[in-house]
C-alpha positions in Angstrom: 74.2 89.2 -119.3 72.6 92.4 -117.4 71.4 94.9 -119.5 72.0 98.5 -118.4 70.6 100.1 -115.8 68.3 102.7 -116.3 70.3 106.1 -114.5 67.3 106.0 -112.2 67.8 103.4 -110.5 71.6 103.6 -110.6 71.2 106.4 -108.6 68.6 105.1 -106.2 71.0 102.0 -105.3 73.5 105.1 -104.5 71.0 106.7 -102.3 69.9 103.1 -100.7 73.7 102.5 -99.6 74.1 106.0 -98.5 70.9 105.2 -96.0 72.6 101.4 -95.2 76.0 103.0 -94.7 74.7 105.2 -92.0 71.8 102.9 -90.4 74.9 99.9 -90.1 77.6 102.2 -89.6 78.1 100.1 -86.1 78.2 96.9 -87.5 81.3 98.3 -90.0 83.6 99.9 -87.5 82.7 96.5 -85.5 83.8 94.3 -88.4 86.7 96.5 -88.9 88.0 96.6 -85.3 88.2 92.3 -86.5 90.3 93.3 -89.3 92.5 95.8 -86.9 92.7 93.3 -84.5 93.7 90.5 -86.6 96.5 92.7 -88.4 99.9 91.7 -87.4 102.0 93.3 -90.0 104.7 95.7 -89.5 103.2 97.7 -92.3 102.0 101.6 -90.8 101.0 102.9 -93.8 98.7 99.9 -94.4 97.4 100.1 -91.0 96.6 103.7 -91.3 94.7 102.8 -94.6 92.7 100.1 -92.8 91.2 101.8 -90.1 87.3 102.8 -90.4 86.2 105.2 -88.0 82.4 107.3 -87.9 84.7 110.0 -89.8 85.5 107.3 -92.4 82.1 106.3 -93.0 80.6 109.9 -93.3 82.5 110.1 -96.3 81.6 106.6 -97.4 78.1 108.2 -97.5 79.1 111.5 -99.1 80.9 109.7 -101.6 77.3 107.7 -102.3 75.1 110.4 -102.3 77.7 112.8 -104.4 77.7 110.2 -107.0 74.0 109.9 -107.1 74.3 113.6 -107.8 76.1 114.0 -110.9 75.5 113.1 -114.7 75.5 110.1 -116.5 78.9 109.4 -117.8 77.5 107.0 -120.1 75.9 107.9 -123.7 77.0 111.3 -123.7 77.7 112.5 -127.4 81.8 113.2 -128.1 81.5 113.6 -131.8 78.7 113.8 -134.8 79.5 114.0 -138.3 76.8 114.0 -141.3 78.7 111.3 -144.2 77.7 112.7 -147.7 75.4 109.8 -148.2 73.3 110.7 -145.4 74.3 108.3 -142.7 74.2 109.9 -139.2 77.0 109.3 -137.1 77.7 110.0 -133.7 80.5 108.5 -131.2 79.2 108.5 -127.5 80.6 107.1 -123.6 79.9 103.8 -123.2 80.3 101.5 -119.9 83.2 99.1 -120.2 81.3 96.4 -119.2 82.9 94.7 -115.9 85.3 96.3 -113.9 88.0 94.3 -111.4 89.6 96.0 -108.7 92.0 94.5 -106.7 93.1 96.8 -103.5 94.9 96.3 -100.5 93.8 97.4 -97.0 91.4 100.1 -97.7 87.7 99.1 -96.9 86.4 102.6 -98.2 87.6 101.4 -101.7 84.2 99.3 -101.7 82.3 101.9 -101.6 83.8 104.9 -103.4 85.5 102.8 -106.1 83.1 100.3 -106.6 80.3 103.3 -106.5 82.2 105.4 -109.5 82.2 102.0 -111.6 78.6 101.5 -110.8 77.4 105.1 -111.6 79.5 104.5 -115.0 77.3 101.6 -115.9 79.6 98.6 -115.4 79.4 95.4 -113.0 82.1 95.5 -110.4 84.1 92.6 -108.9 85.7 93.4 -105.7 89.0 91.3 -104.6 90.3 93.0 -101.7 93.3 92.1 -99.0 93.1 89.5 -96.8 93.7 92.3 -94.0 90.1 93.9 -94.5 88.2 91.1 -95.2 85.5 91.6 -92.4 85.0 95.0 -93.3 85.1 94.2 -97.3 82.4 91.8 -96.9 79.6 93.6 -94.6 80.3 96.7 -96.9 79.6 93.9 -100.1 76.8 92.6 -97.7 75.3 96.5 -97.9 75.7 96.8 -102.0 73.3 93.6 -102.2 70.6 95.0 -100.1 70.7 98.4 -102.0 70.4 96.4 -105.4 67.6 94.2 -104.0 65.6 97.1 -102.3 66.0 98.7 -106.2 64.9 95.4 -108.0 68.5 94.8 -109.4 70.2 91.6 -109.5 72.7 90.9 -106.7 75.4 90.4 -109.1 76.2 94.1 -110.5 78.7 94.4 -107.6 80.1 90.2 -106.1 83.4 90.0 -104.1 86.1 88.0 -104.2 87.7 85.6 -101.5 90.6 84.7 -103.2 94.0 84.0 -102.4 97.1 84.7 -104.4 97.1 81.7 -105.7 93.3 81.3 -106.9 93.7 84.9 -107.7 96.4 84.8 -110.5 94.4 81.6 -111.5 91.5 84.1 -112.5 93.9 86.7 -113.9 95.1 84.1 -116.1 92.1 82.4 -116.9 88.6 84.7 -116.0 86.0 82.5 -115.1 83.8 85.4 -115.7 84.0 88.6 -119.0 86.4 91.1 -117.0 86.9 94.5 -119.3 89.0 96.2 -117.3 91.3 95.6 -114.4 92.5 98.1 -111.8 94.6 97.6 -109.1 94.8 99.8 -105.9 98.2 99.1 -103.8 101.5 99.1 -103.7 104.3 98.2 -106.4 104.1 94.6 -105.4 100.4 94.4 -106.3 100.9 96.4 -109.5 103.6 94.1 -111.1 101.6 91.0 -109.8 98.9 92.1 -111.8 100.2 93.3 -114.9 102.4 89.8 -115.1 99.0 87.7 -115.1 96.2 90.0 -116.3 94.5 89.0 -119.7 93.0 91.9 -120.5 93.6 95.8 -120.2 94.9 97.1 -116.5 95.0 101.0 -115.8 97.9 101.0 -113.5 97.9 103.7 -110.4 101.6 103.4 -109.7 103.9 104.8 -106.9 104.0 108.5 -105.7 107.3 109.2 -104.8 106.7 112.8 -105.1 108.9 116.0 -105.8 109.0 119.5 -103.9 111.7 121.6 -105.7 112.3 124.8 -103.4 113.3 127.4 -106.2 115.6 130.7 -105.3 112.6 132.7 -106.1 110.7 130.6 -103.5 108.4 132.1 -100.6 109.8 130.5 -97.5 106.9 130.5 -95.6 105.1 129.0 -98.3 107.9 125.9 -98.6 107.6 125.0 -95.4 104.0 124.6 -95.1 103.8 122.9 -98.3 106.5 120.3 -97.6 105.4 119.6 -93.9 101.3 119.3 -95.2 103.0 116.9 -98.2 104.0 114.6 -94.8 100.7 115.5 -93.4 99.4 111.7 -94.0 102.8 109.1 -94.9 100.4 106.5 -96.1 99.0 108.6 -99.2 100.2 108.1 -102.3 100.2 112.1 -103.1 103.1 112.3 -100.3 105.8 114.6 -100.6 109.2 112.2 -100.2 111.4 114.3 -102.5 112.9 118.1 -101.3 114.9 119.7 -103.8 116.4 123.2 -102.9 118.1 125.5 -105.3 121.5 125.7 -104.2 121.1 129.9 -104.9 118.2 130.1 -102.2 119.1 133.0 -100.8 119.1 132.1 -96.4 119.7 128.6 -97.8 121.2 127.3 -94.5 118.7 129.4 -92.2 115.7 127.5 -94.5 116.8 124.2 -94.5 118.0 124.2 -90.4 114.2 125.0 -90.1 112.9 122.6 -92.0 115.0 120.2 -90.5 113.5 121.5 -87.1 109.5 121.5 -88.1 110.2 118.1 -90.1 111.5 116.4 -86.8 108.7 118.2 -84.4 106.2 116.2 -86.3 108.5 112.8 -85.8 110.0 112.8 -90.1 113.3 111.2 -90.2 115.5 113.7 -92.4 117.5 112.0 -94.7 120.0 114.1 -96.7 122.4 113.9 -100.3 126.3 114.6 -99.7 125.6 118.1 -100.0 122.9 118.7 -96.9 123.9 116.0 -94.9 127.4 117.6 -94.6 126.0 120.8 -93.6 123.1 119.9 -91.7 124.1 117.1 -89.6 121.5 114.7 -91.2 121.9 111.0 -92.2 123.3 110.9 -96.0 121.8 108.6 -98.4 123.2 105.1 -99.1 122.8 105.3 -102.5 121.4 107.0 -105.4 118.7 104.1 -105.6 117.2 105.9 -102.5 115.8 108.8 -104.7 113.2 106.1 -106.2 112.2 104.9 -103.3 108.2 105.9 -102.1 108.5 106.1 -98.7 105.2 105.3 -97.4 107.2 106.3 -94.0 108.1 109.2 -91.3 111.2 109.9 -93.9 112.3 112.4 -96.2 115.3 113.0 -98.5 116.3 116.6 -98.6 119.2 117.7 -101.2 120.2 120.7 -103.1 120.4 121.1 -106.6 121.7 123.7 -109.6 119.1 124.7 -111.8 115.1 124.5 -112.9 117.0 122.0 -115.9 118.9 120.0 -113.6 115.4 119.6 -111.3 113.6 118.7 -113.8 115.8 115.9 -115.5 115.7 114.4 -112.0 112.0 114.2 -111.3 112.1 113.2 -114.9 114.4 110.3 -113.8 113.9 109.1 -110.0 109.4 109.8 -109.4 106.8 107.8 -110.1 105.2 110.1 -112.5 102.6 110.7 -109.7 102.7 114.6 -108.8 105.1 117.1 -108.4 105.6 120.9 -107.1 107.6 123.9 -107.5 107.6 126.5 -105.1 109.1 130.2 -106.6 106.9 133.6 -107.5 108.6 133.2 -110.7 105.7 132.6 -113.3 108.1 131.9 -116.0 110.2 129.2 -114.1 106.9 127.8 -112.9 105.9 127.4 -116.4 109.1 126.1 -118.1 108.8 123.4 -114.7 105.2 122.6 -115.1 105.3 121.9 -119.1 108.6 120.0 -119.2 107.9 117.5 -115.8 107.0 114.3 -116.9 103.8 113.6 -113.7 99.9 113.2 -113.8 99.7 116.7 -111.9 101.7 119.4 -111.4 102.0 122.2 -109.3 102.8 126.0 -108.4 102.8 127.0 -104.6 100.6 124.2 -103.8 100.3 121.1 -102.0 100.6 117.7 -103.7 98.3 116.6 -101.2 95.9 117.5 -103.6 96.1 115.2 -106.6 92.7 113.6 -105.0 89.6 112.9 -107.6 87.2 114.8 -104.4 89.8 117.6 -104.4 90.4 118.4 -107.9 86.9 118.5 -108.5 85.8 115.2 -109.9 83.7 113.9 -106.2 85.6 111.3 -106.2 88.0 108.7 -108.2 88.6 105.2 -108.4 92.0 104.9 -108.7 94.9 108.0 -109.8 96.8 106.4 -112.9 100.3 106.9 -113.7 99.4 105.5 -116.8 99.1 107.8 -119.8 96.4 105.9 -121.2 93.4 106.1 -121.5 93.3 108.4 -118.3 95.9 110.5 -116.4 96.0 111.0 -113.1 92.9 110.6 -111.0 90.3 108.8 -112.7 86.9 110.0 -112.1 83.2 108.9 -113.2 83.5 110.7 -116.3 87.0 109.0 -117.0 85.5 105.3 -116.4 84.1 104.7 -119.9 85.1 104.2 -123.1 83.5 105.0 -126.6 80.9 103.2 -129.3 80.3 104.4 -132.7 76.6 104.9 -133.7 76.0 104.9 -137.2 71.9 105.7 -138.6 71.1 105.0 -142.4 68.6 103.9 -144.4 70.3 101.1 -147.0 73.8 102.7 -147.6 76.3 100.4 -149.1 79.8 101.1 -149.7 
């Protein structure tokens, strides 16, 4: 069993990778041009999630050195209450214990995730793709010589090198305490997962996100937020949704220009009965298409009736990840922002920013679709749970 570790030196192995992360920086974008090299999926998004690059690993570091920064998550007091018998009792964070995560492609996973489990007191196992295994293991290789240079056991942070089949064995049947399991990928992972997990999973689902274009809307303001929403296909805070009241006043004029801008930056338009009838797009095959996340160059475009009507479909067809309404109607952006059913919401504003650095939390180790224990992205302060601390001196009941 590894007792806690004190905050000091959690935070010094933090600093210690930061300074490993730059010094070896080579060596990663060397193992990772392996990885890129041995990739010979079809998959773009996963491709574009693989890649390491100096950019990449500056933020690898940032990410360290933020997290190093900021509080301890764990022991912090949530509650205090005085019993009439004189017993003291306080509820406060505590660690979960040990955290599995399971991603696909992403090699920057093993740092930021596995740091924002670290910070929050917990022992991290690491099973990452097959794709990035090069890169997955020298950044694993880097953990261990920040824990040894701090006097701290090797095994706070150990990888996996599993394949499916060993790893729904350990799902099944841990060979180790696991607390907690999250999974990082796409639906595929997810459902694998939750069918063999043994103990809790927090779930960070499909994105599938909604922009509803309302007749209040500012134009110039839809455009940019829909094309930024296709800035990066391979996020999971992707716009793949448009919906556009059908009273936008210069309806046609809007959407012709979208349709223009969309295909300068190489998006395949896709279009419901209504817009692909009038704008010369590709319709739909079916209505299964609106619960599709795209993870692509594609976007559906189609026009609908009301705020209601908008809202019932979001409600219906997206992955409960974010959504966006664009009007300079405060009250139709309120009725839309309390009644949609996603982790985060928004009003004139990108969904490109339901990010745990971007909404103010330095960082996140997964964004949940879940509803518990945490919405949306899930942050150091989000990756504990709660003990019950209870001081007397002989009270019986």
């Amino acid at each position: 069993m590894n007792t806690l570790l004190s905050l000091e030196t959690r935070n010094n192995v933090l600093l210690s990778m930061a300074t490993l992360l730059d010094t070896e920086r080579v060596a990663i974008i060397d193992m990772n041009k392996k990885d890129i090299n041995a990739y010979k999926g079809t998959d773009i998004s996963m491709l574009d999630r693989l890649k390491v690059n100096n950019a990449k690993v500056d933020e690898m570091i940032i990410a360290a050195k933020h997290l190093a920064s900021q509080e301890d998550p764990v022991g912090v007091e949530r509650f205090s209450f005085k019993h009439e018998n004189g017993m003291q009792v306080y509820n406060k964070t505590a660690s979960f214990g040990t955290i599995l995560i399971i991603y696909e492609s992403r090699p920057d996973v093993t740092v930021e995730a596995a740091g924002i489990a670290f910070k929050s007191g917990n022992k991290i196992v690491l099973k990452g793709g097959k794709e990035s295994l090069h890169s997955n293991l020298k950044i694993t290789e880097l953990w261990h010589k920040a824990l040894k240079q701090n006097s701290a056991s090797s095994d706070w942070v150990t990888y996996l090198q599993f394949n499916r089949i060993e790893t729904q064995k350990f799902l099944e049947k841990p060979t180790q305490r696991i607390d907690l399991i999250v999974p990082r990928g796409g639906e595929k992972l997810i459902t694998f997962v939750k069918k063999h997990a043994s103990c809790p999973v927090i779930i960070s689902g499909r994105g599938n996100n909604f922009v509803f274009v309302h007749s209040e809307a500012d134009l110039n303001i839809a455009l940019a937020i829909i094309i930024n929403g296709k800035s990066k296909i391979s996020a999971c805070n992707a716009v793949d949704k448009v919906l556009i009241d059908e009273n936008l006043p210069n309806k046609k004029e809007f959407i012709n220009t979208l349709i223009k801008k969309l295909n300068e930056s190489k998006i395949q338009v896709l279009g419901d009965k209504i817009i692909s009838k009038n704008h010369s797009v590709k319709e739909i095959s079916s209505n299964e298409v609106w619960y599709e996340e795209f993870l692509d160059h594609k976007i559906v475009l189609g026009e609908i009736a009301s705020n209601e009507s908008v809202i019932e479909m979001i409600n219906t067809y997206s992955g409960g990840h974010s959504s966006a309404i664009i009007t300079k109607n405060e009250a139709e952006a309120h009725f839309f922002m309390e009644n949609v059913d996603t982790a985060a919401v928004y009003h004139n504003a990108s969904t490109r920013f339901t990010d745990g650095g971007q909404l103010g939390l330095g960082g996140e180790l997964a964004i949940s679709t879940d509803k518990l224990h945490q919405r949306g992205p899930i942050g150091l302060q989000h990756l504990v749970t709660n003990k019950w601390y209870v001081h007397g001196n002989g009270q019986i009941r």
